[in-house]
C-alpha positions as CSV (number, residue, x, y, z in Angstrom):
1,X,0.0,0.0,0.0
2,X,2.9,2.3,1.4
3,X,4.5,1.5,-2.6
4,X,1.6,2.8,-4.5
5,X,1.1,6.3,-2.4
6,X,4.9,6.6,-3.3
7,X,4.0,5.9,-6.7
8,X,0.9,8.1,-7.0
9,X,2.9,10.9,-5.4
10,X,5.9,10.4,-7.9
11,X,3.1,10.9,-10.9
12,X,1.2,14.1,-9.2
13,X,5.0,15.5,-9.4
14,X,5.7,14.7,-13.0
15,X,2.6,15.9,-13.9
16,X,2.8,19.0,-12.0
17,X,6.4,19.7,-13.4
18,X,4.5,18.9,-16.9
19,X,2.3,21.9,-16.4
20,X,4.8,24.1,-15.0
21,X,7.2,23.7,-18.1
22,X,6.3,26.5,-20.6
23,X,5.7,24.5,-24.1
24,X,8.7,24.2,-26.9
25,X,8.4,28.0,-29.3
26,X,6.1,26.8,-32.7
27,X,9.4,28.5,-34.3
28,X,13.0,29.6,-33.1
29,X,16.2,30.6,-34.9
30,X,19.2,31.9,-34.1
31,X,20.9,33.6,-37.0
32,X,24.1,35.7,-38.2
33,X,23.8,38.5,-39.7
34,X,26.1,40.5,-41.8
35,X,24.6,44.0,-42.4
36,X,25.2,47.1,-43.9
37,X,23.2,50.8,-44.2
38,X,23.5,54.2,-45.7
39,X,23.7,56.0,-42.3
40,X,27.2,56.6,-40.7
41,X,28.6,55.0,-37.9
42,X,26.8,54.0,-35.8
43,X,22.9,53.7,-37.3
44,X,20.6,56.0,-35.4
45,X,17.5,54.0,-36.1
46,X,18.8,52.2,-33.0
47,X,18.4,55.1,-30.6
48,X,16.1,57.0,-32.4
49,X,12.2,57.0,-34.7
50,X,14.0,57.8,-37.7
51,X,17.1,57.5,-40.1
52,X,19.9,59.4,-40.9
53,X,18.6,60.5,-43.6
54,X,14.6,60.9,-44.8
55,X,15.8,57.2,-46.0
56,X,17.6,53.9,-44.7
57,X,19.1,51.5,-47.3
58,X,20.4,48.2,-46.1
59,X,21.7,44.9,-47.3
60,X,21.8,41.7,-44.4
61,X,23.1,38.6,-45.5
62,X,21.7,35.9,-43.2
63,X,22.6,31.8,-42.2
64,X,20.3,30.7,-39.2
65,X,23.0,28.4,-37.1
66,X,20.0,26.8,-35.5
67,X,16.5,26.8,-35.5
68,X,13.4,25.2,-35.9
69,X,9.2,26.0,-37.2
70,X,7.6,23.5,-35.9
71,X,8.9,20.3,-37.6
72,X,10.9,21.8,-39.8
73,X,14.6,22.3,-38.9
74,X,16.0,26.0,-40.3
75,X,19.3,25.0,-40.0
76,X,21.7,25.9,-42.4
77,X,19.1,28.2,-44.2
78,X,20.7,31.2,-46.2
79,X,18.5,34.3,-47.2
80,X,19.0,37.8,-47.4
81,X,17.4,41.0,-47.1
82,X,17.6,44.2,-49.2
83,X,15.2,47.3,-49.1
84,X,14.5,51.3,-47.5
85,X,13.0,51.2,-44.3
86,X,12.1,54.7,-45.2
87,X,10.6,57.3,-42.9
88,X,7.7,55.8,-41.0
89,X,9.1,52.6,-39.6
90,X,9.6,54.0,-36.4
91,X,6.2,56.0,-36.1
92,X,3.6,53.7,-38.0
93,X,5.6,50.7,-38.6
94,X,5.8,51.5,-42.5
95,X,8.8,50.1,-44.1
96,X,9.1,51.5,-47.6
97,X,10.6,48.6,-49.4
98,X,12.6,44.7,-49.5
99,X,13.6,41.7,-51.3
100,X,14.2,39.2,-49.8
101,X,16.1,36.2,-51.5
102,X,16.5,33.2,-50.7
103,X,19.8,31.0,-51.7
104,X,19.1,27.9,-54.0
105,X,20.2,25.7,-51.5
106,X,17.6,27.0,-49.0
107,X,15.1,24.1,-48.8
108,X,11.1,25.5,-49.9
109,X,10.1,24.1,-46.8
110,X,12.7,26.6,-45.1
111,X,11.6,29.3,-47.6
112,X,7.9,29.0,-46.1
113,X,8.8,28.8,-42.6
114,X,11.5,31.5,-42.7
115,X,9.1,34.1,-44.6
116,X,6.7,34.9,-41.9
117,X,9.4,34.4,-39.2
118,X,11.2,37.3,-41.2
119,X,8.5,39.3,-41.1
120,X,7.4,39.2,-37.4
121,X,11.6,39.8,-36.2
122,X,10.9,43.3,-38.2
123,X,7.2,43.8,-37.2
124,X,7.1,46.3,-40.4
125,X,4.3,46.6,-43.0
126,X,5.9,46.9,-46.1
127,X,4.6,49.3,-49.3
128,X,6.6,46.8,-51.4
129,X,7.9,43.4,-50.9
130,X,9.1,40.7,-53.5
131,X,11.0,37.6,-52.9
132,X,13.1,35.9,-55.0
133,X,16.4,33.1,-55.4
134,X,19.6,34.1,-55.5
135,X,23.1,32.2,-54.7
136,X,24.6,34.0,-51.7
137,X,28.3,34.3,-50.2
138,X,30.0,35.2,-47.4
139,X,33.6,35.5,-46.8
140,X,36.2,36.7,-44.4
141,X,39.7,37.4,-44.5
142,X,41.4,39.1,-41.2
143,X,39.2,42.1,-41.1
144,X,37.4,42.2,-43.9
145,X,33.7,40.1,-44.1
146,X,32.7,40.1,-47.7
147,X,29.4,39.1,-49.4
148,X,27.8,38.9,-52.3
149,X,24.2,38.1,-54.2
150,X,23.7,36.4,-57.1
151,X,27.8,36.9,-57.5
152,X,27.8,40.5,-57.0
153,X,25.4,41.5,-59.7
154,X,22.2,41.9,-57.4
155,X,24.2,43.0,-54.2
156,X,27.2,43.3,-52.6
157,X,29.1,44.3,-49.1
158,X,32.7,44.7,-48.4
159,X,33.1,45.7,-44.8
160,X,36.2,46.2,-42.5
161,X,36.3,45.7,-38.6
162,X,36.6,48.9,-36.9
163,X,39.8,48.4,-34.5
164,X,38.4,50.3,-31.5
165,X,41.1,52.1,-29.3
166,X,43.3,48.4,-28.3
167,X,43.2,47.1,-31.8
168,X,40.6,44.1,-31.1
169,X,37.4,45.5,-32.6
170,X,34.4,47.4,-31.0
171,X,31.0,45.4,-29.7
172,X,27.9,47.3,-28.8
173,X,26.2,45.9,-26.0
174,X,23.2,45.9,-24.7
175,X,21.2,47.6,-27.8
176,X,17.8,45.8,-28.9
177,X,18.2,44.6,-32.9
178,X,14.3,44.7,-33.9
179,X,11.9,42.0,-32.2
180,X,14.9,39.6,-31.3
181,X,14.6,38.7,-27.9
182,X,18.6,38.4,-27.8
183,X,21.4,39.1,-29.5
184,X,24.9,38.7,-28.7
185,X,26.1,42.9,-29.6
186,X,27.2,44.5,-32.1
187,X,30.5,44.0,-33.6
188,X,30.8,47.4,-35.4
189,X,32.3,47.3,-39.2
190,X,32.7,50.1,-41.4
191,X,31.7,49.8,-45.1
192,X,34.0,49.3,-48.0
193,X,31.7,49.0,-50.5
194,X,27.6,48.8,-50.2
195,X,25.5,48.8,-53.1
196,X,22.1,47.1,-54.9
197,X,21.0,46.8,-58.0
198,X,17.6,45.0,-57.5
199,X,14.1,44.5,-58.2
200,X,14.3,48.1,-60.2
201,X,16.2,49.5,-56.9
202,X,20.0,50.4,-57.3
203,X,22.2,52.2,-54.5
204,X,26.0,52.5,-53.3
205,X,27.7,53.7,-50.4
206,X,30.9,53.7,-48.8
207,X,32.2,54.4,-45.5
208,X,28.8,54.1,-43.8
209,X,27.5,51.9,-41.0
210,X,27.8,48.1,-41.4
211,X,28.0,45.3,-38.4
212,X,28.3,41.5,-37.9
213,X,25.7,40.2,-35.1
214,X,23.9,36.8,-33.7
215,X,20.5,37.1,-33.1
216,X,18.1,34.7,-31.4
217,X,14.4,35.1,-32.1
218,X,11.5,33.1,-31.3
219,X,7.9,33.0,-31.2
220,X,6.2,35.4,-28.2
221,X,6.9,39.2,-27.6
222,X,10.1,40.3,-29.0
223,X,12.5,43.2,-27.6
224,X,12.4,45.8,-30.3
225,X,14.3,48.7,-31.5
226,X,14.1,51.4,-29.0
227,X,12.5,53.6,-31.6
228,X,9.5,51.7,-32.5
229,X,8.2,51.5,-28.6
């Protein structure tokens, strides 16, 4: 008798450790991001409701390291964004303009999970937004991150570390990057070269803001960029 109360009070426990457990995300990823913008050292949008300039122009080349949308496992997965976040993203949540394109090696069933996963990170409503495939490639040597889309033709970035004052590179801390819950800082580049010639969209820029971060994102409420709260 004494052996089946221990047994029954064994299962109450499990089952009340069951309940206490919050429930696996319906999606997760943790991703790094290579990123570029035509505002100067360092990107305002961070601190502020609105670019540099009346306009933001970026390029973010993206690999999720791990993740997962429900069965479907995200690692591996390579897109990238380019597009204008324009002047309303921080005061009605307008963004003006993106591609995004997804490398050939990116699985469709990655492609569907990733695209509204993408979507909710940047909590933006976009006045134009196409998506397309494009092989992507990122490269470093010492200092320098390089990458390119569709072999330079659609995109391209050419960044250098910025040394910092001991020569071992700068990391800003402690700075919400969109609706990722966490990110590990930003490791501040400056740009080489910057430029798009896209979906009927073309810029360049040079010696602008640019940055390497991981981010990890997941389904729920996410941080934020101070300027959209």
């Amino acid at each position: 008798m004494r052996g089946w109360k221990q047994i029954s009070l064994l299962t109450l426990c499990v089952l009340i450790l069951l309940a206490s457990t919050p429930g696996k995300p319906a999606w997760q990823m943790k991703a790094d991001y290579v990123e570029a913008c035509s505002c100067h050292l360092f990107c305002p949008c961070y601190f502020n409701k609105h670019a540099e300039h009346p306009h933001c122009e970026f390029n973010m080349a993206v690999k999720v390291r791990e993740g997962h949308s429900g069965e479907t496992n995200l690692a591996g997965a390579k897109y990238w964004l380019t597009g204008d976040l324009g002047d309303e993203w921080g005061t009605n949540k307008k963004g003006a303009w993106v591609v995004v394109s997804f490398d050939p090696s990116t699985k469709k069933e990655q492609r569907d999970a990733l695209a509204p996963m993408i979507l909710k990170t940047y909590g933006l409503e976009w006045g134009e937004l196409n998506v397309q495939e494009a092989p992507i490639e990122v490269s470093r040597t010492g200092d320098v991150v390089s990458a390119m889309l569709g072999g330079g033709k659609m995109a391209t970035m050419k960044l250098q570390r910025e040394p910092g004052a001991d020569g071992k590179g700068v990391v800003l801390k402690n700075v919400k990057y969109f609706g990722a819950q966490n990110n590990d800082g930003f490791e501040m580049y400056r740009s080489l070269e910057h430029s798009a010639n896209v979906q009927g969209h073309e810029f360049s820029y040079s010696d602008r803001n640019a940055f390497l971060i991981s981010i990890d994102t997941h389904e729920g409420e996410g941080g934020g960029m101070s300027g959209t709260q």
